[in-house]
C-alpha positions in Angstrom: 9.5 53.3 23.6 6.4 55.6 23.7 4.2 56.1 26.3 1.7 54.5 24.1 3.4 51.1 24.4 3.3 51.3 28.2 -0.1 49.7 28.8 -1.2 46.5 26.8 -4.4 48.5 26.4 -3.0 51.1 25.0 -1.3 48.7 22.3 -4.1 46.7 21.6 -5.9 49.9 20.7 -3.1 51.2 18.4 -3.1 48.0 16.9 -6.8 47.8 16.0 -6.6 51.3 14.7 -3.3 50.7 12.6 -5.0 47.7 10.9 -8.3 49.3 10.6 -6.8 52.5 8.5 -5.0 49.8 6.0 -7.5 48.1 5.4 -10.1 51.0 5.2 -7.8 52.5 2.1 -7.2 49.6 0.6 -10.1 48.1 -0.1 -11.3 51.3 -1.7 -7.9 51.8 -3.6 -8.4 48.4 -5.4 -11.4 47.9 -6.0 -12.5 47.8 -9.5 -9.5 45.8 -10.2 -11.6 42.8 -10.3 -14.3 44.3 -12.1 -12.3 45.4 -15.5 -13.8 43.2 -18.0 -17.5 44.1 -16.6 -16.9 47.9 -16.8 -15.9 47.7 -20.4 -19.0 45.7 -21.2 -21.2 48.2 -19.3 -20.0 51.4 -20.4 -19.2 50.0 -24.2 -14.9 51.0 -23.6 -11.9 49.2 -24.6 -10.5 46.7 -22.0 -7.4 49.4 -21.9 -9.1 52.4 -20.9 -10.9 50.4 -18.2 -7.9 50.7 -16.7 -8.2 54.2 -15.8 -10.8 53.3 -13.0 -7.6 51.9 -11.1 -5.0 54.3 -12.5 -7.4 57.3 -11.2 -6.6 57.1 -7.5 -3.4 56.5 -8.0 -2.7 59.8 -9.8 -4.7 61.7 -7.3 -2.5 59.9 -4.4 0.5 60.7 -6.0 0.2 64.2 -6.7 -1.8 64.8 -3.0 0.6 63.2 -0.4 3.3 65.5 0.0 0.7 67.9 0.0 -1.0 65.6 3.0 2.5 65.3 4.9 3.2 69.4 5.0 -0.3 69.5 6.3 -0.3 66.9 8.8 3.5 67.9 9.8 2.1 71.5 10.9 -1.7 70.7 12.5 -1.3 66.8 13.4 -2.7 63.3 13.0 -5.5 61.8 14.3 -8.4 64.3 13.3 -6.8 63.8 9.8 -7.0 60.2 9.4 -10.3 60.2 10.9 -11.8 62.9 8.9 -10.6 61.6 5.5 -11.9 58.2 6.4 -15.5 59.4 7.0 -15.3 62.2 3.7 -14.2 58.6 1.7 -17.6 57.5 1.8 -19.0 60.7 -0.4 -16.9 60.0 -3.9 -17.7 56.1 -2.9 -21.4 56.6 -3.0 -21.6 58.2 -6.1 -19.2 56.3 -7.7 -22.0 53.9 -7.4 -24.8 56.1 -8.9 -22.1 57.0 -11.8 -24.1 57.0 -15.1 -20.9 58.2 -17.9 -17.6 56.3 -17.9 -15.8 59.9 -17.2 -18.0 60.5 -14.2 -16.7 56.9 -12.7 -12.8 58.0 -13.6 -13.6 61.4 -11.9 -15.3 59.6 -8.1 -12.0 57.3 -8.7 -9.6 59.9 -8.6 -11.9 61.8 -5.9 -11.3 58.9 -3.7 -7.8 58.7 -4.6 -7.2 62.5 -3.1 -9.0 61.2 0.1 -6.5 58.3 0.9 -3.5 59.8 1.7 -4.6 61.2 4.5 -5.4 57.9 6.3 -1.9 55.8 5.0 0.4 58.5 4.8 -0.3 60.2 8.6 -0.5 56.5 9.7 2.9 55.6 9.1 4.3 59.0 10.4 2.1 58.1 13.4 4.0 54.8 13.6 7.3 56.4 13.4 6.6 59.1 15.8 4.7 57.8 18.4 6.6 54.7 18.6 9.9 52.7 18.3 12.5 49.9 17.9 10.7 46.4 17.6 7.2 48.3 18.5 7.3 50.1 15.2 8.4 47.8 13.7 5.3 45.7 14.7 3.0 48.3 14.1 4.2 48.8 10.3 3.7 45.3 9.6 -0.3 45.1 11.6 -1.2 48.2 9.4 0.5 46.4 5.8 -1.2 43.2 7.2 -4.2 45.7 6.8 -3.5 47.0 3.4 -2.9 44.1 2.5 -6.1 42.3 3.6 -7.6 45.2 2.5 -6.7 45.3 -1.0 -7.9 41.6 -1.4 -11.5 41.6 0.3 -12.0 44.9 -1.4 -11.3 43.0 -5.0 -13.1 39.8 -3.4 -16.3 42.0 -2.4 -16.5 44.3 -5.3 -16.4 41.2 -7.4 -19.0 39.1 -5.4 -21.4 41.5 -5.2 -21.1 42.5 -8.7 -21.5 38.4 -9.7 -24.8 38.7 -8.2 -26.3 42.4 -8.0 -24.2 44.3 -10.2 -21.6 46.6 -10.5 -22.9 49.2 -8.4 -24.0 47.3 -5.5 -19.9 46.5 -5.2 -19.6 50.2 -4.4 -22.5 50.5 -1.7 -20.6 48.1 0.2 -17.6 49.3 0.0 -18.7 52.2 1.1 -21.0 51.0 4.5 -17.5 48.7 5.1 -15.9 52.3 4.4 -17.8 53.7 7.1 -17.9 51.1 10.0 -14.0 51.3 9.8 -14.2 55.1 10.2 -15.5 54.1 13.4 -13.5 51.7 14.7 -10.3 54.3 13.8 -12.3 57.0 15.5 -12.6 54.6 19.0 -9.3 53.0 19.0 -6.5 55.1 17.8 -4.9 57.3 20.3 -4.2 61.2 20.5 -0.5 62.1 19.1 1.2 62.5 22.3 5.0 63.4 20.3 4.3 65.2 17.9 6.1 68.1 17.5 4.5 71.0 14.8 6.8 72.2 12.0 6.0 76.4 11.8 6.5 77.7 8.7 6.0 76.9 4.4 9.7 77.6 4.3 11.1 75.1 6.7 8.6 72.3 6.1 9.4 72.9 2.3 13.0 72.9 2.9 12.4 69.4 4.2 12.0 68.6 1.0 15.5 69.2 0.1 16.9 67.6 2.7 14.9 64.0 1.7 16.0 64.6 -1.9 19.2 64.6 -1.0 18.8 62.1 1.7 20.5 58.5 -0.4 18.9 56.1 1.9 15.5 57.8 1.5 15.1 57.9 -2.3 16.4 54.1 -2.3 14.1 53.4 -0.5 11.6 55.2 -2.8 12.5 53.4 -5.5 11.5 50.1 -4.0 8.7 51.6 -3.2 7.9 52.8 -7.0 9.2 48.8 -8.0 6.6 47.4 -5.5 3.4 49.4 -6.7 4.3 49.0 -10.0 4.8 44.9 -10.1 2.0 44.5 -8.5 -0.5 47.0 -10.8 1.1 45.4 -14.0 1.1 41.9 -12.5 -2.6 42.7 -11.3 -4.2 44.3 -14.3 -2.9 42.1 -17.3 -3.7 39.1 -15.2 -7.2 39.8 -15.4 -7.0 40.3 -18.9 -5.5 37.2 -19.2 -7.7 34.9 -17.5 -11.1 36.9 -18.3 -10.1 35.7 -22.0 -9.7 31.7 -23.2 -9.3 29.2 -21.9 -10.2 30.2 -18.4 -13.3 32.7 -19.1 -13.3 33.9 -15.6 -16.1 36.2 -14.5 -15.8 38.7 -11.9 -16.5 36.8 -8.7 -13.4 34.6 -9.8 -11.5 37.0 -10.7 -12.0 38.4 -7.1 -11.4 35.1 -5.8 -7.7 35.5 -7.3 -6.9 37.9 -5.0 -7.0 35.4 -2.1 -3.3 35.4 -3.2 -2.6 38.8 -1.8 -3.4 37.3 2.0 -0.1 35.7 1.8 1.4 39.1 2.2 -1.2 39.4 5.5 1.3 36.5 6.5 5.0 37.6 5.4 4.3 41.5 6.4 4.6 40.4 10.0 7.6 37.4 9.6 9.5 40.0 7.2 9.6 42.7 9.8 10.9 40.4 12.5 13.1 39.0 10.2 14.6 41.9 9.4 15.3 43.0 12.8 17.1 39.6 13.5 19.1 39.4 10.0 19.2 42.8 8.5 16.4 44.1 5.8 19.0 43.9 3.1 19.3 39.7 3.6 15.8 39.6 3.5 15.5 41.5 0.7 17.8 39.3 -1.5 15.7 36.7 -0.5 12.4 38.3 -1.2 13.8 38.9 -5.1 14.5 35.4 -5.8 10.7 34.9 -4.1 9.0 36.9 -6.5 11.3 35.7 -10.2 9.8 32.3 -9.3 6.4 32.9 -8.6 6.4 34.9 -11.7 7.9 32.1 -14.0 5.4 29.6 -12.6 2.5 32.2 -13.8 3.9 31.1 -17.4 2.2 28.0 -17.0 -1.0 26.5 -18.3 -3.0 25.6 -15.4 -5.1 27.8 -13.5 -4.1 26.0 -10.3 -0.7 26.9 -11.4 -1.2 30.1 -12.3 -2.2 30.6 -8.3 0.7 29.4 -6.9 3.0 31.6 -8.9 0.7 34.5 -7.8 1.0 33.4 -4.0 4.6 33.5 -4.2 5.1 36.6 -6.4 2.7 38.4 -3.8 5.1 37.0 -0.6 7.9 38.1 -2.0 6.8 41.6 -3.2 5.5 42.3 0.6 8.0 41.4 2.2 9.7 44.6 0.2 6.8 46.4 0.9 7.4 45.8 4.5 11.2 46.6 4.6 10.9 49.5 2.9 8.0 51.3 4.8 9.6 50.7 7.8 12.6 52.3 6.6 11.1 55.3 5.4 10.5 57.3 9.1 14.5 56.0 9.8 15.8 57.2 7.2 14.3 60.6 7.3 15.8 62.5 9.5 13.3 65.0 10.4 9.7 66.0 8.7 8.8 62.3 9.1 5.0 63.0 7.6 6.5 64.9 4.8 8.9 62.3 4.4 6.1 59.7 3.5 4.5 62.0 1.3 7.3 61.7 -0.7 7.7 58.3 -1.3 4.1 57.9 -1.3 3.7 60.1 -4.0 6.6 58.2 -5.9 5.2 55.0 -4.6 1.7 55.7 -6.2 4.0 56.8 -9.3 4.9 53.5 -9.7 1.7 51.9 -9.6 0.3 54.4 -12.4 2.6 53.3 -14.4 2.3 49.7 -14.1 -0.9 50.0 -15.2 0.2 52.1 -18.7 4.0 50.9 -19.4 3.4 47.3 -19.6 0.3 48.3 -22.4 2.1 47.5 -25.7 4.3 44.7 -24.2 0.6 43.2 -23.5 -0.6 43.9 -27.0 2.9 42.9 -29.0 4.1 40.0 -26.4 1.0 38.9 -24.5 1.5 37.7 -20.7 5.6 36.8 -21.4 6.1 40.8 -22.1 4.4 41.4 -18.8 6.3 39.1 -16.9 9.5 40.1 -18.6 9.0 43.8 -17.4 8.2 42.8 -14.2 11.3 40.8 -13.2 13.4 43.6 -14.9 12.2 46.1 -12.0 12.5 43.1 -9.4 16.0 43.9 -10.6 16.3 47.1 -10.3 14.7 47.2 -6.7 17.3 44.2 -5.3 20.2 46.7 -6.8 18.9 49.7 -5.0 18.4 48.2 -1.7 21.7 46.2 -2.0 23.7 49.2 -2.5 22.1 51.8 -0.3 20.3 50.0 2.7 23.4 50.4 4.8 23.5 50.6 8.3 22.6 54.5 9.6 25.1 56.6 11.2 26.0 55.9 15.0 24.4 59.2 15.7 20.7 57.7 14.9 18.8 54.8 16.7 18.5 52.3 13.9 14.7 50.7 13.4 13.1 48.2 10.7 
């Protein structure tokens, strides 16, 4: 264990700042999710291209992180996560003076090259500074983070738009954006263990190594499953329930997203339960989790409808947990670079959950969306059945 982990101070702070950073990215990754149906009306675009606003950053994460983990493997961590978190507000703010569809796509995809340098170093920082149960911990304070994160930014961006418009949802985001910069700044310790990689040639041979690394691109593949369930899930729902019977309006719609803080819940309880039974037992279980909240989403009643959504979100976190743990273990070296990679196929996924599912929409309605979605809840249980073994004696294993 770290020298970080030594005091209770010491971990309090590291807590703080781990949940802080989630929940700073996340709330600006997300949030025009909500907001959909009243971007199409105010701009005068279909309901599909809407869905660029949330497609945006996720492009611009995907093709920045492994970018973000060669830079933060050779200069550090801290004065990265803190200076991206601050240079977040600028695309925020004039997001909210946007006065062109194209311009609000563009500030999206702005903010989207800004995030990865607060999640990505985070979870390196995790996996170097500490260890065994503590990082474990950790991973599952800054998911409980993200998580919480991605549903108050919905569930502000959607009130405030319900009562002062659309652009008011960004200002806030962006003054929330702000005061979370802060707290990072005060709370998060100074990498003690880091060790610099020298040199574009060895930190790009890292590369290689992950690539052929079976345990690490498993893992990215859950990773691509989880992003993409839930943007698919996410974005068609909307659609679904902005449209008769349920005429929604954006302050419900946010209100939804209260589903996602049952992942705030089973981050945590997935990570120790991973380190008492394995993450592969947990993961069959989380599967299951997620097929039946997704079947009760076939229902009629709204009520219904929420409970499906509750569960599907438990179970698809607790993957999200067991498998960003396992990312810094598997790796074997050039942990930062290492997350870059299956951040940038992480974010992958989530672009296209919000484009493959399209036509299955249009030709199937809600039954084709839910039909994709359990066939990559598939694919992820097969991947982390078959290659989620136990590492070689030769390497401590961690959740």
């Amino acid at each position: 264990m770290s020298s970080l982990s030594t005091s209770e101070g010491s971990s309090v702070r590291l807590n703080i700042a781990a949940f802080a950073g989630g929940f700073a990215t996340f709330i600006n990754m997300w949030c025009t999710q909500a907001l959909l149906p009243v971007l199409a009306a105010a701009f005068h675009v279909s309901e599909a291209r809407t869905g660029l606003t949330v497609t945006a950053p996720l492009v611009a994460t995907a093709v920045t992180a492994p970018v973000v983990g060669l830079i933060s493997d050779r200069f550090g961590r801290k004065k990265f996560i803190v200076g991206a978190a601050l240079l977040l507000l600028v695309p925020t703010i004039l997001a909210a003076t946007s006065w062109s569809f194209n311009e609000l796509v563009l500030c999206r995809f702005v903010q989207g090259l800004m995030l990865p340098f607060i999640f990505t170093i985070t979870i390196a920082y995790i996996g170097e500074e500490t260890s065994g149960a503590t990082a474990a911990r950790l991973a599952g304070t800054y998911l409980s983070g993200a998580i919480f994160g991605g549903f108050f930014g919905r569930f502000l961006a959607g009130l405030m738009t319900a009562n002062f418009g659309w652009r008011a949802a960004f200002w806030a985001i962006a003054a929330l954006t702000l005061a979370l910069a802060g707290i990072i700044a005060a709370t998060l310790p100074k990498e003690k263990l880091f060790q610099p990689i020298h040199g574009l040639r060895r930190a790009l041979g890292a590369f290689a190594l992950h690539l052929g690394n079976v345990r690490l691109m498993a893992t990215c593949a859950v990773g691509f499953g989880v992003l993409f369930n839930l943007v698919a899930t996410f974005t068609f729902i909307n659609f679904r329930l902005a449209a008769a019977p349920y005429f929604l309006g954006p302050a419900a719609l946010g209100g939804i997203f209260v589903v996602y803080l049952g992942g705030v819940v089973m981050s945590p309880v997935s990570a120790r339960l991973a380190n008492r039974f394995g993450r592969r037992r947990v993961m069959a279980v989380a599967a299951p989790l997620a097929w039946a909240g997704l079947g009760l989403t076939l229902a009629s009643p709204l009520w219904l409808i929420g409970i499906g959504l509750l569960l599907m979100c438990s179970g698809i976190f607790m993957q999200q947990t067991l498998a960003t743990a396992f990312v810094s273990v598997a790796a074997r070296e050039a942990k930062s670079t290492a997350v870059g990679l299956y951040v940038a196929i992480y974010y992958v996924g989530g672009s296209a959950g919000g484009v493959v599912p399209g036509e299955l929409w249009h030709e199937y309605g809600w039954p084709g969306c839910v039909a994709v979605v359990c066939a990559m809840q598939l694919a992820m249980l097969a991947a982390a059945l078959r290659f989620w073994t136990p590492l070689p004696a030769l390497h401590v294993e961690r959740v």
